[in-house]
N, CA and C of each residue as an Amber inpcrd file, in Angstrom:
protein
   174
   0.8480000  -1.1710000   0.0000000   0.0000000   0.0000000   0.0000000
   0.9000000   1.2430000   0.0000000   0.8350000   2.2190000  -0.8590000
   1.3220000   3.6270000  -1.1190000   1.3640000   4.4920000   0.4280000
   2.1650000   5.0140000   1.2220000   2.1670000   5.6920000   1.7450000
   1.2260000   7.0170000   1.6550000   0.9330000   7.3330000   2.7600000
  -0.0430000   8.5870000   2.3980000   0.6040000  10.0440000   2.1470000
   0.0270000  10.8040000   1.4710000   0.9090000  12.5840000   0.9540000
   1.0230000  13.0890000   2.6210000   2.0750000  13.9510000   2.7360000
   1.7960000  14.6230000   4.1880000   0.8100000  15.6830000   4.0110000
   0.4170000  16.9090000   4.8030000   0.1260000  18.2510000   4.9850000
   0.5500000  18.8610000   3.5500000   1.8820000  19.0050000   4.2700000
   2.8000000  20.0900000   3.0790000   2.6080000  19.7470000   1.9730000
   2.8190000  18.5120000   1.6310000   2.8090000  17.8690000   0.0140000
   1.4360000  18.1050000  -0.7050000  -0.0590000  18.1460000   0.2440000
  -1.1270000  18.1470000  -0.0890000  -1.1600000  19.6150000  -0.6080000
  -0.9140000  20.5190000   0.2180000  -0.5520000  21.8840000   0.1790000
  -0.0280000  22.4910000  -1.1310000   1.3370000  21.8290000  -0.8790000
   1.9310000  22.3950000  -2.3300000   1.2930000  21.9050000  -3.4420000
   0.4320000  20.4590000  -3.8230000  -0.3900000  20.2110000  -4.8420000
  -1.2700000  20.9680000  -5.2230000  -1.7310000  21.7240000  -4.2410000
  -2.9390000  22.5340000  -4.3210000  -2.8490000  23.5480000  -4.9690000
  -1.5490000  24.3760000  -4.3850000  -1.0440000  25.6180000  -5.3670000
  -1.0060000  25.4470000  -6.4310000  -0.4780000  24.3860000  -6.8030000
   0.0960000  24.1520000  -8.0960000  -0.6950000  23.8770000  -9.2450000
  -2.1770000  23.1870000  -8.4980000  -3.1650000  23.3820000  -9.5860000
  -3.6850000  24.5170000  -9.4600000  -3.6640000  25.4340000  -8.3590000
  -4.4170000  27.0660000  -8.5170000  -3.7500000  27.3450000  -9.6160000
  -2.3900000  27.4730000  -9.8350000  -1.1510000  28.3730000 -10.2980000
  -1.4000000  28.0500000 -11.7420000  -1.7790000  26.7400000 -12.2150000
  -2.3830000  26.1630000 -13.3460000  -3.2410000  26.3710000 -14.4950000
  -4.8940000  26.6060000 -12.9470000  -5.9510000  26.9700000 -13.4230000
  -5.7290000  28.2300000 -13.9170000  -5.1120000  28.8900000 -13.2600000
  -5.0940000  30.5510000 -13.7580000  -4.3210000  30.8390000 -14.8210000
  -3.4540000  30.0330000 -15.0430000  -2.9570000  30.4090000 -16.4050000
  -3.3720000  29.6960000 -17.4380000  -4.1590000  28.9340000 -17.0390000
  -4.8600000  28.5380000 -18.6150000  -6.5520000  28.8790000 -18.4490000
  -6.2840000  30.2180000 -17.5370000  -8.1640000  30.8200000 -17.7630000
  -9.1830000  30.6640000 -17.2970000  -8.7800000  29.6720000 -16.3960000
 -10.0380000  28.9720000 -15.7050000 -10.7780000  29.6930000 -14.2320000
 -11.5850000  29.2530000 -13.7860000 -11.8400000  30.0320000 -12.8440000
 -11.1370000  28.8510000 -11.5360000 -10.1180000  29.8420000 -10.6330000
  -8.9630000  28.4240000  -9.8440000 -10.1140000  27.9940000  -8.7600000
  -9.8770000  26.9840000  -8.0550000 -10.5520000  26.6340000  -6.8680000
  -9.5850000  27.0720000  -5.6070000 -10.0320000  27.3950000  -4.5640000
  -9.6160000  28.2370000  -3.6620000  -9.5430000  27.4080000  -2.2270000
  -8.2840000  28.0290000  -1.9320000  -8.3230000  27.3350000  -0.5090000
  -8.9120000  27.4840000   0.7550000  -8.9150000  26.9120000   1.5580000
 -10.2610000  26.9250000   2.6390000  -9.8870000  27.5940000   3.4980000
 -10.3670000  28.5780000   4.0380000 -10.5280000  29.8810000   5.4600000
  -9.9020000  28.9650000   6.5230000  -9.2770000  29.6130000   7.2280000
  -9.1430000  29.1370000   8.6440000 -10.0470000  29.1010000   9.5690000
 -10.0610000  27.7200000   9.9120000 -11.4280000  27.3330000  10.7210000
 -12.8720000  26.8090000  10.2140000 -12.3370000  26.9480000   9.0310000
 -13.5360000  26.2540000   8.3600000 -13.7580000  24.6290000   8.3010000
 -14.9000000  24.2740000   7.6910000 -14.4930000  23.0530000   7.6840000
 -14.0490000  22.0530000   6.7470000 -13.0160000  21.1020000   6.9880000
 -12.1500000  20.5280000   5.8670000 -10.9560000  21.0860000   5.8900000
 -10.9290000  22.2280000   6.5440000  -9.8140000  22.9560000   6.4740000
  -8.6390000  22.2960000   7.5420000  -7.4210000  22.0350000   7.7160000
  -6.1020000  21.9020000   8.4440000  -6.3670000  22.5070000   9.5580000
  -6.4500000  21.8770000  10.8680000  -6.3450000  22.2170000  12.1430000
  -5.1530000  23.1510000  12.6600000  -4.5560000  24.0720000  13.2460000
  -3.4590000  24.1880000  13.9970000  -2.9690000  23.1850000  14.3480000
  -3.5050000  22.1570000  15.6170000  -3.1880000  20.6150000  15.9240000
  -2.3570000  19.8710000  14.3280000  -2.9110000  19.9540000  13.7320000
  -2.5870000  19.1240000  12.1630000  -1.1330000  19.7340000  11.9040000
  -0.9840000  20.7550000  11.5730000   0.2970000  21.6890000  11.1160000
   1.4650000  21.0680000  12.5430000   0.7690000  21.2150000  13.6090000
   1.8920000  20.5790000  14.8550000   2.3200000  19.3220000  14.9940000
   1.2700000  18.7520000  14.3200000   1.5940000  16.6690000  13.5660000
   2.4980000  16.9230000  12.5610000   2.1110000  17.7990000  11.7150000
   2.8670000  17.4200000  11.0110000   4.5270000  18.1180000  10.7530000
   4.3600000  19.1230000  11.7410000   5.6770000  19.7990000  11.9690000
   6.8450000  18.9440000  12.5790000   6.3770000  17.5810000  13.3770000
   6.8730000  16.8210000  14.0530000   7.3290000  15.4870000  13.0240000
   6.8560000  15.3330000  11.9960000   7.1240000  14.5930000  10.8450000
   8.3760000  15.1500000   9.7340000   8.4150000  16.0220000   9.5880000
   9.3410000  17.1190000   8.8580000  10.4740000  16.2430000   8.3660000
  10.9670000  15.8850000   7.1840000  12.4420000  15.5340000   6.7490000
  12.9530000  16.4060000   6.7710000  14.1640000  16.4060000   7.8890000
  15.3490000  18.0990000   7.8460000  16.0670000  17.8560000   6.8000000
  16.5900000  18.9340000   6.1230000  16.9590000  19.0860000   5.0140000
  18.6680000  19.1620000   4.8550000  19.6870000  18.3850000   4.4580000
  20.6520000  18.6240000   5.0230000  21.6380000  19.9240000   4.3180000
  22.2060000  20.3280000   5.0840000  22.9950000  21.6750000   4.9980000
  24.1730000  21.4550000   3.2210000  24.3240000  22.4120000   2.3280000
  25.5420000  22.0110000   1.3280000  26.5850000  22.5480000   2.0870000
């Protein structure tokens, strides 16, 4: 079974189809308010801040 996307990874997918939609005209879909629902908890961002691959130094 495929590992699941983290936070961030979901995140950056998201942009990337906004960043997409808009340049080829479309009307983009938008990301969700804070506190809404569906939306990423604070709690969530602190899971997943604790998951983090550090990045190593050149």
């Amino acid at each position: 079974m495929p590992k699941k996307r983290g936070l961030y990874a979901n995140i950056h997918a998201k942009r990337e189809r906004i960043k997409r939609q808009k340049a080829a005209g479309k009307k983009p879909e938008r990301m969700r308010k804070v506190g809404s629902k569906g939306a990423p908890t604070a709690k969530a961002f602190k899971a997943a801040a604790k998951t983090v691959k550090k990045k190593a130094k050149k």
